[in-house]
C-alpha positions as CSV (number, residue, x, y, z in Angstrom):
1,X,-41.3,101.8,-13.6
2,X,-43.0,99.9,-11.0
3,X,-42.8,97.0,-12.9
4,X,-38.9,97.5,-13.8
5,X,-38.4,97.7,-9.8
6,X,-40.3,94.5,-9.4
7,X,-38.4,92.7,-12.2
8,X,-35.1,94.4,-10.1
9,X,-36.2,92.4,-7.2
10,X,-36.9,89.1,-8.7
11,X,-33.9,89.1,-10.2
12,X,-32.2,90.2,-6.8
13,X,-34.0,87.4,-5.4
14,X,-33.2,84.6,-8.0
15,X,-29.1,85.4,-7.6
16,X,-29.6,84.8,-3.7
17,X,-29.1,81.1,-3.9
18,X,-26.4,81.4,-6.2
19,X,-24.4,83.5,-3.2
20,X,-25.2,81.1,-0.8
21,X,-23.8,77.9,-2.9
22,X,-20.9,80.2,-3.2
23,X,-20.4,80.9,0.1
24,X,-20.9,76.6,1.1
25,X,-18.4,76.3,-1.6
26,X,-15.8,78.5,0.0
27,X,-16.8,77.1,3.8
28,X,-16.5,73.5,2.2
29,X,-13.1,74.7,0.9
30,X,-11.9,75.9,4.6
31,X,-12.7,73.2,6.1
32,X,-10.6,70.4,3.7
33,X,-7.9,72.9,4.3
34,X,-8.2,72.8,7.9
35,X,-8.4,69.0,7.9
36,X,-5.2,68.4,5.9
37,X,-3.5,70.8,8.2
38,X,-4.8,68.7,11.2
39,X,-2.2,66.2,12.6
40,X,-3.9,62.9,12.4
41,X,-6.4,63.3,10.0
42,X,-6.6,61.4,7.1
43,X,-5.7,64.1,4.8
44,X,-3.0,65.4,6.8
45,X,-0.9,66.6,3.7
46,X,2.7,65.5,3.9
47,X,4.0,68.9,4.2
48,X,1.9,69.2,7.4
49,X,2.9,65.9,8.7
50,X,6.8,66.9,8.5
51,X,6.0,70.1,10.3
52,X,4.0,68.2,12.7
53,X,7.1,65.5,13.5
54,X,9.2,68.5,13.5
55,X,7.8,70.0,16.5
56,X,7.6,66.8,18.1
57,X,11.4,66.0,18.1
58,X,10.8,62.7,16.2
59,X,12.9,64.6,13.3
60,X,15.1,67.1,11.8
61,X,13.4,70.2,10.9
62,X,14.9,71.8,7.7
63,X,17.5,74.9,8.8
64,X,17.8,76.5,5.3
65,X,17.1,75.6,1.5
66,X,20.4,74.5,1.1
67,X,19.8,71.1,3.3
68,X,20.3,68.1,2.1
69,X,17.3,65.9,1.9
70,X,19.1,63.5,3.6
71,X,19.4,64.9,6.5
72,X,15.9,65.8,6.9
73,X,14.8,62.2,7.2
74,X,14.6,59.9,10.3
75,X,18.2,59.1,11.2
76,X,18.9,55.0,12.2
77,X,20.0,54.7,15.5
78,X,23.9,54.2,16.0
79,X,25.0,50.6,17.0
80,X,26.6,50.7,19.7
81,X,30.3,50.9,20.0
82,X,32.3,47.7,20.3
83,X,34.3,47.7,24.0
84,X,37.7,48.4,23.4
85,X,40.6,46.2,23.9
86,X,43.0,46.7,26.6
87,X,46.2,47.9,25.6
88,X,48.8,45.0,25.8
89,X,51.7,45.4,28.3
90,X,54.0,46.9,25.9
91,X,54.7,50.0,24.0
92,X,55.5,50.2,20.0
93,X,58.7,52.3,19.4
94,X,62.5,52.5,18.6
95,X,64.5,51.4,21.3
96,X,67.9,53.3,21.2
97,X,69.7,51.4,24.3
98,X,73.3,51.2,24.8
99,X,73.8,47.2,24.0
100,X,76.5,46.1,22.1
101,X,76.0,44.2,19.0
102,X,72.8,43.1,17.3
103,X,69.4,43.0,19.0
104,X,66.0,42.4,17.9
105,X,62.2,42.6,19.4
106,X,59.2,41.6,18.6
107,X,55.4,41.1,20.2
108,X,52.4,39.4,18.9
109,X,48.6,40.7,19.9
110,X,47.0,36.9,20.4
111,X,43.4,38.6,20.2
112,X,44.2,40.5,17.0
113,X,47.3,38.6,15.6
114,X,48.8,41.9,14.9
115,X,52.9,42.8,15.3
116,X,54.6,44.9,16.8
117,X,58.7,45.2,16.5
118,X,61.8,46.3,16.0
119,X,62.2,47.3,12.7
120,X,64.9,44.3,12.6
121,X,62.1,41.8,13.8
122,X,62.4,40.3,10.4
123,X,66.2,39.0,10.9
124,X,67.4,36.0,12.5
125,X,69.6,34.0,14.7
126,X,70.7,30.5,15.7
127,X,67.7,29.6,18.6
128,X,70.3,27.1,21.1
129,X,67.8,25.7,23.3
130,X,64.4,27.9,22.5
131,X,63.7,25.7,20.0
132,X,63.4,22.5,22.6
133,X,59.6,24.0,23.4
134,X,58.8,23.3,19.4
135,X,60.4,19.8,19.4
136,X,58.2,18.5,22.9
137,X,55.7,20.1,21.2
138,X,56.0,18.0,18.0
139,X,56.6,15.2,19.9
140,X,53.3,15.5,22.1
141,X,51.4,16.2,19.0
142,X,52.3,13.0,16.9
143,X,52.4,10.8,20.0
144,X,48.5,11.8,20.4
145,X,47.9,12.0,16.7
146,X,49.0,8.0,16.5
147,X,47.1,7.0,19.6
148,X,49.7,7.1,21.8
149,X,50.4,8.2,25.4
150,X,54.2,9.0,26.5
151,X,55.2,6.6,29.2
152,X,56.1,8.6,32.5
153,X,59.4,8.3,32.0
154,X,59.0,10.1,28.4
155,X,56.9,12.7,29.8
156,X,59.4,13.4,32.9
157,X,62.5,13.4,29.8
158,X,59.9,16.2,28.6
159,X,60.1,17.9,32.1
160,X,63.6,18.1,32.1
161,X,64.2,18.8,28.7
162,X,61.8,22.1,29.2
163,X,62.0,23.3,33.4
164,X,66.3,22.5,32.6
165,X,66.8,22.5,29.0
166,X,68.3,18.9,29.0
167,X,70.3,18.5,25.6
168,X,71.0,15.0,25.4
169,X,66.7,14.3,26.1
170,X,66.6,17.1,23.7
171,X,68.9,15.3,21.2
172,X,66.8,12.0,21.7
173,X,63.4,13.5,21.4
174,X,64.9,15.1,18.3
175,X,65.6,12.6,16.6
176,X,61.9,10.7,17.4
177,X,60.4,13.9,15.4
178,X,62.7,13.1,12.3
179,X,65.1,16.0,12.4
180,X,65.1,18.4,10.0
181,X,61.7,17.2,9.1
182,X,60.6,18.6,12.5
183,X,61.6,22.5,11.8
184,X,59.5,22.2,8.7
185,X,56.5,21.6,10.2
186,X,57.2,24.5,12.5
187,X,57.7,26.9,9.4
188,X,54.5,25.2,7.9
189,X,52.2,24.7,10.7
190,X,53.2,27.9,12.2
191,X,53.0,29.8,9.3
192,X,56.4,31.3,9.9
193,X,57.8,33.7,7.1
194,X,61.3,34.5,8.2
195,X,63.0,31.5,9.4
196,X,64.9,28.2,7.8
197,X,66.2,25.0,8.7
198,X,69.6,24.1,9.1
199,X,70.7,20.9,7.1
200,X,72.1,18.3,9.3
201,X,73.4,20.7,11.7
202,X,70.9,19.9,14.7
203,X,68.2,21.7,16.4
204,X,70.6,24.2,17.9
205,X,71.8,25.5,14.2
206,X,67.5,26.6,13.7
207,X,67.3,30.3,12.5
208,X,64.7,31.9,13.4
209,X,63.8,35.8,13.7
210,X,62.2,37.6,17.1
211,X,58.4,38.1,14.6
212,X,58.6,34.4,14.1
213,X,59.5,33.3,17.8
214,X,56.4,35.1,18.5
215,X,54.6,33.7,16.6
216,X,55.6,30.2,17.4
217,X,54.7,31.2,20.9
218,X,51.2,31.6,19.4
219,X,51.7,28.7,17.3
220,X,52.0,26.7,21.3
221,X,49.2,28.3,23.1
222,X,46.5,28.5,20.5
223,X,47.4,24.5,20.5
224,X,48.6,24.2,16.8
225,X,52.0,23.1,18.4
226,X,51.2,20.4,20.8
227,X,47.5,19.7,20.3
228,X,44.6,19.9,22.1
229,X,45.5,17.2,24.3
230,X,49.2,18.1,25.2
231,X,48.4,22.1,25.1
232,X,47.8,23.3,28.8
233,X,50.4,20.4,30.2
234,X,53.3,22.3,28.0
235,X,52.4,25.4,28.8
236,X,52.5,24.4,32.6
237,X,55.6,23.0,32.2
238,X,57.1,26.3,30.0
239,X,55.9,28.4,33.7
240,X,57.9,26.2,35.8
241,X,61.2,26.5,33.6
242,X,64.2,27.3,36.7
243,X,67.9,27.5,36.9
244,X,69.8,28.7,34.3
245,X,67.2,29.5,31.7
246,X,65.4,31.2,34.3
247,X,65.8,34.7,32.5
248,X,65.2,37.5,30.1
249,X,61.4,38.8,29.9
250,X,59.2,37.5,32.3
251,X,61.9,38.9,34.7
252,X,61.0,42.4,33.6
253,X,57.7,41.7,35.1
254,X,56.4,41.5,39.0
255,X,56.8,38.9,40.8
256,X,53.1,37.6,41.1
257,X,52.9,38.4,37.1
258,X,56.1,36.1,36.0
259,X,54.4,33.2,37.9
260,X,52.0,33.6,34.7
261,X,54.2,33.6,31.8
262,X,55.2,30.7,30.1
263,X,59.1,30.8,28.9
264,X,61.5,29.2,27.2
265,X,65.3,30.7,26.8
266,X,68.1,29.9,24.4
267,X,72.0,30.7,25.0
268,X,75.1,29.2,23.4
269,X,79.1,30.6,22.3
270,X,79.2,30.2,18.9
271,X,82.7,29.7,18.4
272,X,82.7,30.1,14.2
273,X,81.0,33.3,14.4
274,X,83.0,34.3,17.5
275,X,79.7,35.7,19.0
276,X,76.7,34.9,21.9
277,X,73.4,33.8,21.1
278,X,71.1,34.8,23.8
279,X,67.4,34.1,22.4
280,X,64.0,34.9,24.6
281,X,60.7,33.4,23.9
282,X,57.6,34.7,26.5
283,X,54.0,33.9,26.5
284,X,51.4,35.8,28.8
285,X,47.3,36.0,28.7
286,X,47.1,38.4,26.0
287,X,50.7,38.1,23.9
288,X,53.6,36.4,22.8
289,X,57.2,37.9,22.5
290,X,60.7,37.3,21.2
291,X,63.9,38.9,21.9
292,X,66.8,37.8,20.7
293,X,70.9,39.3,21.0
294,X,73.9,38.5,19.4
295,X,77.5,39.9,20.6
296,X,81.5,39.3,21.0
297,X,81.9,36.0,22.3
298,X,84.0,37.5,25.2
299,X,81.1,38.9,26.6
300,X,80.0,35.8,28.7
301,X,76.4,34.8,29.0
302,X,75.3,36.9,31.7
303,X,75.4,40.1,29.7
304,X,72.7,39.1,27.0
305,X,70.6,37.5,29.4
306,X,69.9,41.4,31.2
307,X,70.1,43.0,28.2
308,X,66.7,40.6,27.3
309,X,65.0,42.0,30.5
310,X,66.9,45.0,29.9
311,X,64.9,45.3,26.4
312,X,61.5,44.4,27.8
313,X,61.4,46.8,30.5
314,X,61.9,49.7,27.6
315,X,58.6,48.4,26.0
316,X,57.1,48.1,28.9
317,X,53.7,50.5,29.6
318,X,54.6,52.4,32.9
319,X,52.6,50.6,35.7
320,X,52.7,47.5,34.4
């Protein structure tokens, strides 16, 4: 028996080592676990290492099993906006004005080439003498084009034919830009869409539509129309238009703003069509617009020429 209980001890004393490898096993096992639960460690498991950013507020921590992965990663910051642009001067809608006869509106955003308009903007009229800002235009253009610079006499014709709408300098430069040839430039080089010449009938007989007046307005001061050269000098000119032509959208406008806006006006009786053509062509900082009305030819001038301010103040923002 004695020898049984010492044979019970060795063998209680050769499994002793086998419990303490067991037990460095299990410590050895705790403490990997505890290093890949450590942030930072090099066997940080990547559970761990979301948890960790989660509690940081460097990312989104999961709200339910039903996210999408998607949103649980880093998000890219947002670029920042792009500054808006400042509303033009005008307002888009349907005018509903007590005007006789036809009328017609349209407005051109130079910084985004988008129209706005009547829902008529598309039709058009006879242009009188509106188109006269085209034909110096064309004239300026080629002169510089061949090499040329207008004597001072030809540039004080140009003066008079755009401050006081002179016909018969009209008539003469018209004929230097070879007619007809002239009004299909304008369609071509200002990509117009609705207008059309009028065969051997003169300048005067030119039909354009209020979207395409605007757009030769942007046609002039983008410096398609006149050229580089020629650009700014027009333009100056089209701001000191006086007199009769003197009228129609810029005077919708304050005082210290019409100073600003380049114009040019048509008006002419046609007798045929027993009716007024009263035609407005504006250019500001930010916009181009035409207006143009047609009614009985009893009418006289003077009621078309309001009734193009008259239209301009109804587009017009409040405060402006």
């Amino acid at each position: 028996m004695a020898g049984n209980r010492r044979g019970e001890r060795r063998n209680g004393g050769e499994a002793s080592p086998i419990r303490l490898i067991a037990v460095a096993v299990i410590l050895i096992g705790l403490v990997l676990v505890s290093l890949r639960l450590l942030p930072g460690s090099p066997f940080e498991s990547s559970a761990a290492a979301k948890w960790g950013d989660a509690g940081s507020g460097t990312s989104d921590r999961p709200t339910g099993a039903g996210t999408d992965r998607s949103a649980r990663q880093p998000s890219s910051p947002s670029p920042s906006p792009s500054p808006s642009l400042e509303p033009l001067p005008f307002m888009a809608k349907n005018l509903d004005l007590d005007i006789k006869g036809w009328y017609s509106w349209s407005v051109l955003d130079r910084r985004t080439g988008k129209i706005i308009g009547s829902k008529n903007m598309g039709e058009t009229s006879t242009t009188a003498s509106m188109i006269k800002a085209w034909i110096v235009a064309d004239y300026l253009r080629r002169a510089a084009d061949a090499g040329q610079t207008p004597s001072d006499a030809k540039l004080a014709d140009a003066t008079r034919i755009i401050r006081d709408s002179d016909n018969t300098r009209a008539e003469q430069f018209y004929n230097q830009v070879d007619r007809d040839a002239s009004i299909k430039r304008l369609i071509s080089m200002c990509k117009l869409t609705d207008s059309s010449v009028a065969p051997d009938r003169g300048w005067s007989r030119t039909a354009l539509s209020p979207r395409d007046t605007a757009r030769m307005g942007n046609c002039i001061v983008t410096g398609t129309a006149a050229g580089p050269k020629w650009t700014k000098w027009l333009l100056n000119e089209m701001k000191l238009v006086r007199g009769a032509g003197d009228f129609g959208i810029r005077k919708a406008f304050p005082a210290a703003e019409q100073k600003k806006i380049a114009i040019k006006n048509g008006w002419i009786d046609r007798t045929r069509e027993q009716e007024m053509h009263i035609n407005c062509l504006a250019i500001g900082d930010t916009w181009t617009m035409g207006v143009m009305v047609k009614y009985p030819i009893n009418m006289g001038y003077d009621y078309g020429m309001k009734n193009c301010e008259k239209i301009t103040e109804a587009l017009l923002r409040p405060g402006t």
